[in-house]
CHARMM internal coordinates of N, CA and C (Angstrom, degrees):
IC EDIT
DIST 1 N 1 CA 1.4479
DIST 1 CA 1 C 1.5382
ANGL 1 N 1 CA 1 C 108.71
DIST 1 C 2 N 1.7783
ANGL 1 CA 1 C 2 N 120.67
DIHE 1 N 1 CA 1 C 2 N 147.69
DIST 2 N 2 CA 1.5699
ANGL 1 C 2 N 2 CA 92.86
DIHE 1 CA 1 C 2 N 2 CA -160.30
DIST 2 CA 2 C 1.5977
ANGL 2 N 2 CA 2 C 85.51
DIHE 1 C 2 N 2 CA 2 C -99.24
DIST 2 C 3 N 1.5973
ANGL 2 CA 2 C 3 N 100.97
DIHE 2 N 2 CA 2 C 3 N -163.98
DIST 3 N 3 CA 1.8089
ANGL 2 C 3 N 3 CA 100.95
DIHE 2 CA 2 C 3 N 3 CA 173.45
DIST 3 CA 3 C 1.1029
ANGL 3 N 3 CA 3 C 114.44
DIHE 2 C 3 N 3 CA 3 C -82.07
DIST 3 C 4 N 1.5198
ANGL 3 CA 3 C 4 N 122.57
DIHE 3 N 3 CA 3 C 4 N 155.71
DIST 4 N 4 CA 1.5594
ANGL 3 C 4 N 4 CA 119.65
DIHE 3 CA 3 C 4 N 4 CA 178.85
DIST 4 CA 4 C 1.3779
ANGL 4 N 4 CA 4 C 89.95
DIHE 3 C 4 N 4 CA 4 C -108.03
DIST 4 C 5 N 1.8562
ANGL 4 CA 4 C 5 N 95.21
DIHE 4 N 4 CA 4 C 5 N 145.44
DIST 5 N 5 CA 2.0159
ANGL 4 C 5 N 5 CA 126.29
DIHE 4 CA 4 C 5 N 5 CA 172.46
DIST 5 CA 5 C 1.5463
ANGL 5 N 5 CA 5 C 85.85
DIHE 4 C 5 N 5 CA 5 C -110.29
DIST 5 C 6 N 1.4304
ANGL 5 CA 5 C 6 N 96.56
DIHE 5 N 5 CA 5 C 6 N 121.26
DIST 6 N 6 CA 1.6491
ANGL 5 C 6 N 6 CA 95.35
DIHE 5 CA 5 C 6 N 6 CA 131.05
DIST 6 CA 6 C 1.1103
ANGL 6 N 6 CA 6 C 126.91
DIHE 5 C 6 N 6 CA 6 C -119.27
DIST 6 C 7 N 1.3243
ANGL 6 CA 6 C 7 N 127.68
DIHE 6 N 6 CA 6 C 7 N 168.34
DIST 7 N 7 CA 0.9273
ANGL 6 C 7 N 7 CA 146.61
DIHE 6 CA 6 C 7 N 7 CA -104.74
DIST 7 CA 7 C 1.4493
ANGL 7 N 7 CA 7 C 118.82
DIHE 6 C 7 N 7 CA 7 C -176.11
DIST 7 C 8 N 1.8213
ANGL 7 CA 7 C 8 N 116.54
DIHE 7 N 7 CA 7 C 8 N 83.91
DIST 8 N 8 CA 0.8389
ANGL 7 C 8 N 8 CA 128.60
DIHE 7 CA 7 C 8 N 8 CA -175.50
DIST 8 CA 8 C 1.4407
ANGL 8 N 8 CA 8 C 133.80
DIHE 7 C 8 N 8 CA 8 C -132.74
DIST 8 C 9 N 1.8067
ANGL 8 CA 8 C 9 N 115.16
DIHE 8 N 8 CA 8 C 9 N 138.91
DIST 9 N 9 CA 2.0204
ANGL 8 C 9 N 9 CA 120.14
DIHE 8 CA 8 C 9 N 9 CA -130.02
DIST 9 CA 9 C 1.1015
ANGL 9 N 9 CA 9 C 75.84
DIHE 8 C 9 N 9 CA 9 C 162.51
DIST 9 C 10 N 1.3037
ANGL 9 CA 9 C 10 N 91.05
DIHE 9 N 9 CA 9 C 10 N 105.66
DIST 10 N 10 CA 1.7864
ANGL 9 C 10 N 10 CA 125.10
DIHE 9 CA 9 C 10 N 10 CA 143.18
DIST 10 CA 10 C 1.7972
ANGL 10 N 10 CA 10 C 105.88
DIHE 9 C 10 N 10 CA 10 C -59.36
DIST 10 C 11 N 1.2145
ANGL 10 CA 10 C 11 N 137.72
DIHE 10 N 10 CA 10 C 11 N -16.71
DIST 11 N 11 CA 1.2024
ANGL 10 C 11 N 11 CA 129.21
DIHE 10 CA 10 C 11 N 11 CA 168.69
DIST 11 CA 11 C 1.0585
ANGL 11 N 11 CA 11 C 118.42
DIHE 10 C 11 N 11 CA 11 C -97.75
DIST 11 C 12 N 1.6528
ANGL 11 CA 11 C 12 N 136.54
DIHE 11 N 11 CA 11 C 12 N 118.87
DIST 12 N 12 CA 1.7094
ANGL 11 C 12 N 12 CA 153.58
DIHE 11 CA 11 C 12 N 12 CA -136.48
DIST 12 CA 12 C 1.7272
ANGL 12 N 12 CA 12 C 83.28
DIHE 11 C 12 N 12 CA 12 C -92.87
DIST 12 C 13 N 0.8998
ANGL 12 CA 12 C 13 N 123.91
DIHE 12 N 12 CA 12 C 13 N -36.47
DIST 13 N 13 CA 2.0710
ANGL 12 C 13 N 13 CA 121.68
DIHE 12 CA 12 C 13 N 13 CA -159.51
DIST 13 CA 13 C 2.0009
ANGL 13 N 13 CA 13 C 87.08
DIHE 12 C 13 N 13 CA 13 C -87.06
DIST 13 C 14 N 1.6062
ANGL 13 CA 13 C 14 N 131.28
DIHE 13 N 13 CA 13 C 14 N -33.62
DIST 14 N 14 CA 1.0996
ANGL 13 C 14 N 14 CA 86.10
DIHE 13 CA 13 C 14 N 14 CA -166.68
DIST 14 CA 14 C 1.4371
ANGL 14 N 14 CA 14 C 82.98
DIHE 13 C 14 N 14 CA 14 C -113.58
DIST 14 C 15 N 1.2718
ANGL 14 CA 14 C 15 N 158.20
DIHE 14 N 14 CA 14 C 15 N 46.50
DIST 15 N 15 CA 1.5358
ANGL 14 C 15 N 15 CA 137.00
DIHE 14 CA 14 C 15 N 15 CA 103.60
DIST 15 CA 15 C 1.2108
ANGL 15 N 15 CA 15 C 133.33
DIHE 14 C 15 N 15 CA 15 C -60.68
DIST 15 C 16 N 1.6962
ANGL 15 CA 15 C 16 N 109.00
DIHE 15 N 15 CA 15 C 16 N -21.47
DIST 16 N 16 CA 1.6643
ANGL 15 C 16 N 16 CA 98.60
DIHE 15 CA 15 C 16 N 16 CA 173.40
DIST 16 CA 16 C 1.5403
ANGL 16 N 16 CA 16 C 97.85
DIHE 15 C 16 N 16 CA 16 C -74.97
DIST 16 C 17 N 1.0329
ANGL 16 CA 16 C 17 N 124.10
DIHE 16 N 16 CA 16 C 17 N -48.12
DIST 17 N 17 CA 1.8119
ANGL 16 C 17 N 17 CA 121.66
DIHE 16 CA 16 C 17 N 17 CA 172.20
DIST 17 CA 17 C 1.4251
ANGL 17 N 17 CA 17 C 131.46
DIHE 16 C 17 N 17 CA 17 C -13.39
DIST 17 C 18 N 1.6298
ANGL 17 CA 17 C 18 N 93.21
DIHE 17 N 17 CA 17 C 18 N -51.57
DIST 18 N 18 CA 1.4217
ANGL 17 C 18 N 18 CA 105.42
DIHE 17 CA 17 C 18 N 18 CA -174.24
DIST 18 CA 18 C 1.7902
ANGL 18 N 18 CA 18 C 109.68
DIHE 17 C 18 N 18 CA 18 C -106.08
DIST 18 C 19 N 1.2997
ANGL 18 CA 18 C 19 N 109.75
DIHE 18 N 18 CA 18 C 19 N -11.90
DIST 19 N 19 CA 1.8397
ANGL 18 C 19 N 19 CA 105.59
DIHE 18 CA 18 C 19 N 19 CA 174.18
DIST 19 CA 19 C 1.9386
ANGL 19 N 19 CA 19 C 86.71
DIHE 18 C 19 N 19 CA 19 C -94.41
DIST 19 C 20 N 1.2115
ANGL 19 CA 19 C 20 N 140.14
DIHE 19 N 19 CA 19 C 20 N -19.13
DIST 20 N 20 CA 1.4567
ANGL 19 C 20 N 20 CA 129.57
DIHE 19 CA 19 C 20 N 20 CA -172.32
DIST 20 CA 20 C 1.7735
ANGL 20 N 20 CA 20 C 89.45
DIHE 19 C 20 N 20 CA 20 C -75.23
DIST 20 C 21 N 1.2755
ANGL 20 CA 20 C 21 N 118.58
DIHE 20 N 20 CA 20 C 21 N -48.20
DIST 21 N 21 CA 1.8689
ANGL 20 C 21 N 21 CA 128.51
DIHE 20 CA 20 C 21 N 21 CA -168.42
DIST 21 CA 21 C 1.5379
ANGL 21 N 21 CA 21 C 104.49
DIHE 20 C 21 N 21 CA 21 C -69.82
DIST 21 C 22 N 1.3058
ANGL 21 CA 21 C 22 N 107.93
DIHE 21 N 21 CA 21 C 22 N -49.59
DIST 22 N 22 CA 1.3832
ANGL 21 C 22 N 22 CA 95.57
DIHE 21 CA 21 C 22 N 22 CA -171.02
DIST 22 CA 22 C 1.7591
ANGL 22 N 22 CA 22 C 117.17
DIHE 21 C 22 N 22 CA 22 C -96.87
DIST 22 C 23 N 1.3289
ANGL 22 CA 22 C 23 N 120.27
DIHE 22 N 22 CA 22 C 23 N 7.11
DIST 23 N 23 CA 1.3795
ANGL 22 C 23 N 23 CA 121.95
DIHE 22 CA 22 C 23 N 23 CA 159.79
DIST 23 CA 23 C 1.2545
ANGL 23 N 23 CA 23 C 117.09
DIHE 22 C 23 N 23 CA 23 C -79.15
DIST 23 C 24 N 1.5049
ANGL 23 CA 23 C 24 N 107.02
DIHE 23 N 23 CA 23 C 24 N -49.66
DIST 24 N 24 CA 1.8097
ANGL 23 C 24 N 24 CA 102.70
DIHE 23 CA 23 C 24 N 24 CA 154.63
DIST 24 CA 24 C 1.0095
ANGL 24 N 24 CA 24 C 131.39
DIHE 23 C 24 N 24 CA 24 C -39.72
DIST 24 C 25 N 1.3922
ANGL 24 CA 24 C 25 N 114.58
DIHE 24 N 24 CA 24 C 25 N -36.24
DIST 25 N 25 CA 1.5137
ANGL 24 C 25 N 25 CA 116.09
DIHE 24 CA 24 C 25 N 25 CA -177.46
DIST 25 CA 25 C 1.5412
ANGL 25 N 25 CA 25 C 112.15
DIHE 24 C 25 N 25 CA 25 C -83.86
DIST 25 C 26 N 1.4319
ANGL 25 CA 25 C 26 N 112.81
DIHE 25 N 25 CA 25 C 26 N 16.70
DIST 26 N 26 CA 1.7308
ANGL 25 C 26 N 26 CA 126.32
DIHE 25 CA 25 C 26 N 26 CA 179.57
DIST 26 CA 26 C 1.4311
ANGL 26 N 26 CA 26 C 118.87
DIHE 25 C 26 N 26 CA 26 C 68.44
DIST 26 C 27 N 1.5958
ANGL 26 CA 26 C 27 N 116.11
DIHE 26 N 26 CA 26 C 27 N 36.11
DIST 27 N 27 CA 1.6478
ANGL 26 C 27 N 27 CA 134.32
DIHE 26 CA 26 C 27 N 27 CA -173.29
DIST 27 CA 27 C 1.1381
ANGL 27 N 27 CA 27 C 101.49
DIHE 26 C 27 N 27 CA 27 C -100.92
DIST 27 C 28 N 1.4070
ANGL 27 CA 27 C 28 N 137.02
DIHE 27 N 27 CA 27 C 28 N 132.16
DIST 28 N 28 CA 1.2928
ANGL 27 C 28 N 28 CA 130.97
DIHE 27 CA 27 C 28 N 28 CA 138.77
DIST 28 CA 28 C 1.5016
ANGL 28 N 28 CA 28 C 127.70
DIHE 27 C 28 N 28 CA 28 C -58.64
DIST 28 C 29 N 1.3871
ANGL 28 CA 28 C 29 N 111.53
DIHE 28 N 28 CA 28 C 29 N 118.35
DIST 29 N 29 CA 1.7165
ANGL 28 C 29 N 29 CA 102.67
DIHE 28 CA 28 C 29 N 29 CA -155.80
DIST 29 CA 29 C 2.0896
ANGL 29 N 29 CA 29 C 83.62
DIHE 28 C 29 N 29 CA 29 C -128.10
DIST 29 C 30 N 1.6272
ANGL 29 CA 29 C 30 N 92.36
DIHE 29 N 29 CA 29 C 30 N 132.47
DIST 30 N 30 CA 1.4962
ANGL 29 C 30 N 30 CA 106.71
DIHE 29 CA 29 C 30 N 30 CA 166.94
DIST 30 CA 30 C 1.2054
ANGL 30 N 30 CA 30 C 91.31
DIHE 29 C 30 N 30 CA 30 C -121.30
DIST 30 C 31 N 2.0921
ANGL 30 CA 30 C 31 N 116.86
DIHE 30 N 30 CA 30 C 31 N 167.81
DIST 31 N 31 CA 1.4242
ANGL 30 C 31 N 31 CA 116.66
DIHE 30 CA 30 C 31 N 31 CA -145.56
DIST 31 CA 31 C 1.7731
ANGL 31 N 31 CA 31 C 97.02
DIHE 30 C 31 N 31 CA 31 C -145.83
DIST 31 C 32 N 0.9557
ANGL 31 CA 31 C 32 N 130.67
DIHE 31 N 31 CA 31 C 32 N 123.76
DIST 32 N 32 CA 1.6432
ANGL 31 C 32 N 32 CA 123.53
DIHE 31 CA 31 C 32 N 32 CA -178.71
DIST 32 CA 32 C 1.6059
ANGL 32 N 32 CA 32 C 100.49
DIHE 31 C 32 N 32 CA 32 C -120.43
DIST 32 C 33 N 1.4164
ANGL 32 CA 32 C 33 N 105.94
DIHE 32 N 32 CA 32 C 33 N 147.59
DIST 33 N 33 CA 1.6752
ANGL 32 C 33 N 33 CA 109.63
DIHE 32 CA 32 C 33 N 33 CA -176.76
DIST 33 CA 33 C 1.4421
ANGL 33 N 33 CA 33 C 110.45
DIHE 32 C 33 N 33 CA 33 C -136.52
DIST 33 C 34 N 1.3155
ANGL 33 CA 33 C 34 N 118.83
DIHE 33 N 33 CA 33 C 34 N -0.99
DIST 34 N 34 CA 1.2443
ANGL 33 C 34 N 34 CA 110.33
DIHE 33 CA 33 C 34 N 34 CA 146.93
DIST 34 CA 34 C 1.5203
ANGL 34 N 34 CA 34 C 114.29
DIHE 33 C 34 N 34 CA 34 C -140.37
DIST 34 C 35 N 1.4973
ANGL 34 CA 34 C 35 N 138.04
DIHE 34 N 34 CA 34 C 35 N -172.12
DIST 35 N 35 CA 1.4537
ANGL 34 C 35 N 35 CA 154.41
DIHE 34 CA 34 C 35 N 35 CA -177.57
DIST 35 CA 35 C 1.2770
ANGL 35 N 35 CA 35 C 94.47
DIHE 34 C 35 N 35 CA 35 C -47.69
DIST 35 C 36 N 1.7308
ANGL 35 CA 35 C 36 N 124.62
DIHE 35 N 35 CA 35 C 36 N -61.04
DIST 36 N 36 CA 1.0062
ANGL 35 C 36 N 36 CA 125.10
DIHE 35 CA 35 C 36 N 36 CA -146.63
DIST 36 CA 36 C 1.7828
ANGL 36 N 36 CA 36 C 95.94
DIHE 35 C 36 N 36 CA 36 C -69.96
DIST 36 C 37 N 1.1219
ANGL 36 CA 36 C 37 N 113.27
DIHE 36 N 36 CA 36 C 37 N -58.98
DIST 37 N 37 CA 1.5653
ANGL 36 C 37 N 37 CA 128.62
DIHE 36 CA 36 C 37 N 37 CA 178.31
DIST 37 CA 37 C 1.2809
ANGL 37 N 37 CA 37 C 105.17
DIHE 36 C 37 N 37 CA 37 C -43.25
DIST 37 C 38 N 1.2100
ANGL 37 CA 37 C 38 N 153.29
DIHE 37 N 37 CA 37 C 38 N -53.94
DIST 38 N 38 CA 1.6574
ANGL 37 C 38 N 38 CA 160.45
DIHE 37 CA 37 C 38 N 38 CA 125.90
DIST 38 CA 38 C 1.5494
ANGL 38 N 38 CA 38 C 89.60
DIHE 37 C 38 N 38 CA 38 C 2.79
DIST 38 C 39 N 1.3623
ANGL 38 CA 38 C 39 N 125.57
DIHE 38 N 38 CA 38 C 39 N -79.20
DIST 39 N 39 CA 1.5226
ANGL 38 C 39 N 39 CA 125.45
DIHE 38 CA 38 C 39 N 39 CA -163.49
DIST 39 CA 39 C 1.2797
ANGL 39 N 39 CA 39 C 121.34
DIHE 38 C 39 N 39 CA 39 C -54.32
DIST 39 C 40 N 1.2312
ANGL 39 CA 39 C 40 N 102.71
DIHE 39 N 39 CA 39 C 40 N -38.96
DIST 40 N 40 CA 1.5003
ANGL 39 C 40 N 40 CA 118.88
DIHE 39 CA 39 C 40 N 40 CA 177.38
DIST 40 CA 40 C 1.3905
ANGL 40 N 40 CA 40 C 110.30
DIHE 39 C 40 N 40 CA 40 C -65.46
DIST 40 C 41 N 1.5141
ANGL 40 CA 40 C 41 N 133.40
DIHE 40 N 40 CA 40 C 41 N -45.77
DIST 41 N 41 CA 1.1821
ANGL 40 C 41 N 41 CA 107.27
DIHE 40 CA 40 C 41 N 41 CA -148.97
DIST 41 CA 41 C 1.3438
ANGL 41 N 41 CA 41 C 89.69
DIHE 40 C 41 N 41 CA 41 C -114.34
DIST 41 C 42 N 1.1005
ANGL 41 CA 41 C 42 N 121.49
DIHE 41 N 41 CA 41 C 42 N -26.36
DIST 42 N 42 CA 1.8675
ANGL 41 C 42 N 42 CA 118.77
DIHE 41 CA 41 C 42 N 42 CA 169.52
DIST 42 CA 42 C 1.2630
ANGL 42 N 42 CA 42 C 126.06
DIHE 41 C 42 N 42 CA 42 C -47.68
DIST 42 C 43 N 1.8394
ANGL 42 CA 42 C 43 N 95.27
DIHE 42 N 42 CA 42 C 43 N -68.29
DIST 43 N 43 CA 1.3525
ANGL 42 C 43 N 43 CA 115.21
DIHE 42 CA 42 C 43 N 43 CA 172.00
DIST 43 CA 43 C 1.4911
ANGL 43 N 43 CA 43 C 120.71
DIHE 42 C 43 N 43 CA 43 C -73.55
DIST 43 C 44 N 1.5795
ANGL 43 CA 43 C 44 N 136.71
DIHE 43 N 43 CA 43 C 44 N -37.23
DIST 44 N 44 CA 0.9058
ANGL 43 C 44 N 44 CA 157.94
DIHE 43 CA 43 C 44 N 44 CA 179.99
DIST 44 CA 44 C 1.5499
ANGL 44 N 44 CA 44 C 105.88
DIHE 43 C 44 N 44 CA 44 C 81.87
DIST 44 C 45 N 1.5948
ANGL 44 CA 44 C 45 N 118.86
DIHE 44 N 44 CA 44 C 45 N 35.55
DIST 45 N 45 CA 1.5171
ANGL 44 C 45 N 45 CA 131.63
DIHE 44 CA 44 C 45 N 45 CA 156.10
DIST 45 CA 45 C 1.4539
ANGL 45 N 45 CA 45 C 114.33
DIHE 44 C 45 N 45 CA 45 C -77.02
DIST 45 C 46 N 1.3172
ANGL 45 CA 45 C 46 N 99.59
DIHE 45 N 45 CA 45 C 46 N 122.38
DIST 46 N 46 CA 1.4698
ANGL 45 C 46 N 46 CA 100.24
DIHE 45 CA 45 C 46 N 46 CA 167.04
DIST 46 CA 46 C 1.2931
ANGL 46 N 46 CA 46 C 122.77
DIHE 45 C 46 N 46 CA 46 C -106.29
DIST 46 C 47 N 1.6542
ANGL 46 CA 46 C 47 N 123.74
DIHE 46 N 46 CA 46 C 47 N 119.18
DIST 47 N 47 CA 1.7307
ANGL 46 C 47 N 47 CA 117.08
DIHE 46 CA 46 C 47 N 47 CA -136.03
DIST 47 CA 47 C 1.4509
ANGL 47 N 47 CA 47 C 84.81
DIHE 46 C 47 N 47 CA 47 C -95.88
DIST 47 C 48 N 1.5279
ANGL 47 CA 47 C 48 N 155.68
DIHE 47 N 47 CA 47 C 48 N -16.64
DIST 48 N 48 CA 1.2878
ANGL 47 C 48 N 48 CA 146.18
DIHE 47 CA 47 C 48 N 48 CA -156.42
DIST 48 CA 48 C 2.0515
ANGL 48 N 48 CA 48 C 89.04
DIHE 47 C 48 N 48 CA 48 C -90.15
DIST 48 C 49 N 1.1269
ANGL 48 CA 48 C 49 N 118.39
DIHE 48 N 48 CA 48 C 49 N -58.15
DIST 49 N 49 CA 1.2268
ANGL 48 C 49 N 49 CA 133.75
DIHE 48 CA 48 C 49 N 49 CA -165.61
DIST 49 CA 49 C 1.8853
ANGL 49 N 49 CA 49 C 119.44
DIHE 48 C 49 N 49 CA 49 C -75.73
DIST 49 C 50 N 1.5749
ANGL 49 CA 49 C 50 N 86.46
DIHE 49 N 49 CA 49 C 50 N -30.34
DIST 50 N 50 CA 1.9702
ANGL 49 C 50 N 50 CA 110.61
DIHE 49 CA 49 C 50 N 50 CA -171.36
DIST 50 CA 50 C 1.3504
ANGL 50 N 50 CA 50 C 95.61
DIHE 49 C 50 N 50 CA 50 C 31.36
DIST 50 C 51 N 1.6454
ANGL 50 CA 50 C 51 N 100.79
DIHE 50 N 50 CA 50 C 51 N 72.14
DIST 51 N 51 CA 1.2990
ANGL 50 C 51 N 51 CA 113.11
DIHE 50 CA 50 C 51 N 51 CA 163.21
DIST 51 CA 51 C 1.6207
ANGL 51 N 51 CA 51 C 101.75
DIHE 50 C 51 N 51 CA 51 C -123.51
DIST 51 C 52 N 1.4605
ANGL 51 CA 51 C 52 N 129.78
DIHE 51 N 51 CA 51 C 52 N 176.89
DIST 52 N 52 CA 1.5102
ANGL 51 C 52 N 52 CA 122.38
DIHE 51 CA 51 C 52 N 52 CA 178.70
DIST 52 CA 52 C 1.5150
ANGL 52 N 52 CA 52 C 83.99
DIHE 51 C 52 N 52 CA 52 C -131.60
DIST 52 C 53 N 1.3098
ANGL 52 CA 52 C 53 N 111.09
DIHE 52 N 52 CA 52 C 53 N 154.93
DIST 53 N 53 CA 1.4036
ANGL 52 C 53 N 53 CA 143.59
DIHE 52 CA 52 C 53 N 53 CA -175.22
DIST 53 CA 53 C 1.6623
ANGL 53 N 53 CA 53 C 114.52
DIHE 52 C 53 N 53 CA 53 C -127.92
DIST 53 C 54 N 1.1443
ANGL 53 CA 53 C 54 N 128.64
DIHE 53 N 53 CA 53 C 54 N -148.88
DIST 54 N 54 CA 1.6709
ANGL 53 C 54 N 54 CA 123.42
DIHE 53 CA 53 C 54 N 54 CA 171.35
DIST 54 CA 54 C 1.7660
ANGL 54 N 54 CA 54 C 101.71
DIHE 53 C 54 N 54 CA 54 C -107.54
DIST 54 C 55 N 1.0523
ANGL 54 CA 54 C 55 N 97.52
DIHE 54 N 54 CA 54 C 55 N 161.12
DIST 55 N 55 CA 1.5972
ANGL 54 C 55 N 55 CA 100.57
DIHE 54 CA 54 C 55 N 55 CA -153.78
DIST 55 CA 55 C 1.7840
ANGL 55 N 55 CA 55 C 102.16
DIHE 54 C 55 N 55 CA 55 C -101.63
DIST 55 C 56 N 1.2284
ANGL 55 CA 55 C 56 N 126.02
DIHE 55 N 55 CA 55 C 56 N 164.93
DIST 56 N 56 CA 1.4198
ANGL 55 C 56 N 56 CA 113.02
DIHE 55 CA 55 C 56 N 56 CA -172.38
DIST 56 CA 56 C 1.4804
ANGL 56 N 56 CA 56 C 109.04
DIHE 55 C 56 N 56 CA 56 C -95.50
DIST 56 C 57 N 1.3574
ANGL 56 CA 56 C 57 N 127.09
DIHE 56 N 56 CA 56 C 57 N 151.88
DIST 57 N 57 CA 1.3570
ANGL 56 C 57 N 57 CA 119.79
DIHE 56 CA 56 C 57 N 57 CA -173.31
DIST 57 CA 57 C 1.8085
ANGL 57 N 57 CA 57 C 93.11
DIHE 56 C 57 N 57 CA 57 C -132.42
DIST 57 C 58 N 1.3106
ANGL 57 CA 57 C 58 N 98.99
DIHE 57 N 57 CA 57 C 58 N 126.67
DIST 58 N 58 CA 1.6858
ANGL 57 C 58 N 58 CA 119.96
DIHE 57 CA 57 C 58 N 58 CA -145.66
DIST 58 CA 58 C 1.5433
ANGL 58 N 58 CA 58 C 107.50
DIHE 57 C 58 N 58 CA 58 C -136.55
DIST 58 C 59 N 1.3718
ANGL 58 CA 58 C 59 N 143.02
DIHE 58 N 58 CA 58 C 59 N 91.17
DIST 59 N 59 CA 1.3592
ANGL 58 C 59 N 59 CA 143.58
DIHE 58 CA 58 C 59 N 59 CA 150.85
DIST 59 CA 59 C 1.3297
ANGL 59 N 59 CA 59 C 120.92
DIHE 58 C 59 N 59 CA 59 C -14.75
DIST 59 C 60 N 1.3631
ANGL 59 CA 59 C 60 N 113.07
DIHE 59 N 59 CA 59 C 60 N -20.39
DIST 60 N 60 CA 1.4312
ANGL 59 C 60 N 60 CA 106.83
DIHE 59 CA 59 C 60 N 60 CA -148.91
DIST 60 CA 60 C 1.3289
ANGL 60 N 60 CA 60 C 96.26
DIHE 59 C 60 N 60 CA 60 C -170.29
DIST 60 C 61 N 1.5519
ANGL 60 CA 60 C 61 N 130.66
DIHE 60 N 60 CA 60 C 61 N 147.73
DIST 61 N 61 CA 1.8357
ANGL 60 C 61 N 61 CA 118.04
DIHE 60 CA 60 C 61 N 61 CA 169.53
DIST 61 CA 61 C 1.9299
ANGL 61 N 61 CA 61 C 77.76
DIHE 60 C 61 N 61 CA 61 C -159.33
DIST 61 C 62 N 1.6840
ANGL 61 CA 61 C 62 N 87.19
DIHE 61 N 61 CA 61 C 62 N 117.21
DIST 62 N 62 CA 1.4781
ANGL 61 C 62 N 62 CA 98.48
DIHE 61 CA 61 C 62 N 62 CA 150.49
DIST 62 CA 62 C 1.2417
ANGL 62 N 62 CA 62 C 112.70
DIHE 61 C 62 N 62 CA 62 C -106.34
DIST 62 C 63 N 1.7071
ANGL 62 CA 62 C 63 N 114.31
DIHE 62 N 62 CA 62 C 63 N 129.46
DIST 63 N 63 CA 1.5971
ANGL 62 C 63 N 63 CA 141.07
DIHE 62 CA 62 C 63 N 63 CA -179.02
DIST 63 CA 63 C 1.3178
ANGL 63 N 63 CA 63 C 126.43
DIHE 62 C 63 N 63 CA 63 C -129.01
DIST 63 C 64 N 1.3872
ANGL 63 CA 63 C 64 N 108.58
DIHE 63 N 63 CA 63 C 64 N 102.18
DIST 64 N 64 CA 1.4061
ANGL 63 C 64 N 64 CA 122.90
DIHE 63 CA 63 C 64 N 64 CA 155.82
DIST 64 CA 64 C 1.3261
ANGL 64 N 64 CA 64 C 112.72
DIHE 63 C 64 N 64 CA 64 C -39.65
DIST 64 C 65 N 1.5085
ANGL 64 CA 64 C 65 N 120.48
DIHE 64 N 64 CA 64 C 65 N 106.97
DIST 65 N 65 CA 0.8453
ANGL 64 C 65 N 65 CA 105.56
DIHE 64 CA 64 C 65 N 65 CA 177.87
DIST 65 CA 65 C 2.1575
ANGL 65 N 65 CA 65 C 135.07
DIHE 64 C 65 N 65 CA 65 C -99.84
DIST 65 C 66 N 1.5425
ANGL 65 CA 65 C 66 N 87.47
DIHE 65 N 65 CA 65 C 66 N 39.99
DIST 66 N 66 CA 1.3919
ANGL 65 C 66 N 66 CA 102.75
DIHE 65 CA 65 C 66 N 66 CA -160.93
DIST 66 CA 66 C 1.4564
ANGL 66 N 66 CA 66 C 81.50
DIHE 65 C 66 N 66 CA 66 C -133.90
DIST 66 C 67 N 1.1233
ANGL 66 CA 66 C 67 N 147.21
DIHE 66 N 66 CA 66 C 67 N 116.56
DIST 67 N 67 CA 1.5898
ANGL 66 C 67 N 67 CA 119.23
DIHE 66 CA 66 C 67 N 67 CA -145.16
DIST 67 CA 67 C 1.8597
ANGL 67 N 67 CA 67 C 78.42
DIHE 66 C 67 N 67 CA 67 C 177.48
DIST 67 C 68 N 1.8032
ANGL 67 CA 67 C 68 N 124.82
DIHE 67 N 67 CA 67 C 68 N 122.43
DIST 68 N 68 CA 1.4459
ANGL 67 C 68 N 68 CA 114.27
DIHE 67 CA 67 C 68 N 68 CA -174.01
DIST 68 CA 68 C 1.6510
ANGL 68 N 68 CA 68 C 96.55
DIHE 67 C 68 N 68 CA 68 C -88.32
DIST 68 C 69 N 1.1568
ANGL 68 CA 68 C 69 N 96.48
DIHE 68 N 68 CA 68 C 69 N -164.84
DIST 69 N 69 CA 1.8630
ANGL 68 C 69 N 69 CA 108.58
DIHE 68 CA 68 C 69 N 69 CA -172.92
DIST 69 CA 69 C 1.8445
ANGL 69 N 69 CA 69 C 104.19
DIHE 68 C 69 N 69 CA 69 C -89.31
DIST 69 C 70 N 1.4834
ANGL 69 CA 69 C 70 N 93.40
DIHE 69 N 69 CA 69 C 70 N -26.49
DIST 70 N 70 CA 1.9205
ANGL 69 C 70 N 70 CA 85.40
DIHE 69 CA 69 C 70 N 70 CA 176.14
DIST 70 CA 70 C 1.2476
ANGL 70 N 70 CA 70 C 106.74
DIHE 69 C 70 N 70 CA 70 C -149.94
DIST 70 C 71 N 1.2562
ANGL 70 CA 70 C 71 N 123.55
DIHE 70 N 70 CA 70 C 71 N -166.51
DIST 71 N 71 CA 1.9936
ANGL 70 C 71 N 71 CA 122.79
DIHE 70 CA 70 C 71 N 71 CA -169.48
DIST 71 CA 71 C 1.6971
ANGL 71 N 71 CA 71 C 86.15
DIHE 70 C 71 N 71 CA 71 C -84.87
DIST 71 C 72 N 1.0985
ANGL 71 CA 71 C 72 N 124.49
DIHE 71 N 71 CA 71 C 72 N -2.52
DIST 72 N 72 CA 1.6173
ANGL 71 C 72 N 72 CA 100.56
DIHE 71 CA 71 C 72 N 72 CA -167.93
DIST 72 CA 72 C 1.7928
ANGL 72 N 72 CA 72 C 96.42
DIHE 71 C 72 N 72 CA 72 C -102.91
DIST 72 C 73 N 1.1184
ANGL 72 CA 72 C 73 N 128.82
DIHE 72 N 72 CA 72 C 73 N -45.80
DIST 73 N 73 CA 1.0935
ANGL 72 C 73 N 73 CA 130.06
DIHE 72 CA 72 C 73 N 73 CA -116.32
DIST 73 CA 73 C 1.8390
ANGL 73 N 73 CA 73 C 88.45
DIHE 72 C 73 N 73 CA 73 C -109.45
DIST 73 C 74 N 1.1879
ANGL 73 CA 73 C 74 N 141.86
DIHE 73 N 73 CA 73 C 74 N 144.91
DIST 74 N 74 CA 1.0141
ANGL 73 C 74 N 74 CA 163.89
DIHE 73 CA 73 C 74 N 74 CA -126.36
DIST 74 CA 74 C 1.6976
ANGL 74 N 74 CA 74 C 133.28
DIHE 73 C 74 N 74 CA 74 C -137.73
END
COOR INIT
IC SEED 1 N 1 CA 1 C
IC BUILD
């Protein structure tokens, strides 16, 4: 099984960039686009519910680190 990147960017053009580069490169790549999505799949917090789930286990995490709290907000 290979390692999973995630992969997190509030900007849609440069995560397909890097899950299109690094699936080629034979990575399992999951993709977060905002804080909350980051929480969720890292941590396995779910911020609507603040419930915990199983947490993601990740080789690798690319992070924007200028990154808003939701897809709307700026």
């Amino acid at each position: 099984m290979p390692d999973t990147i995630l992969i997190a960017d509030d900007e849609f053009e440069i995560r397909t960039i890097w899950e299109d580069r690094l699936k080629t490169a034979g990575y399992a790549v999951k993709s977060a686009k905002n804080k909350a999505d980051v929480l969720e799949k890292f941590f396995g917090l779910n911020t609507k519910t603040e419930t915990a789930s199983k947490q993601g286990t990740y080789a690798l995490v690319l992070l924007d680190i200028r990154m808003p709290s939701s897809a709307t907000s700026r």
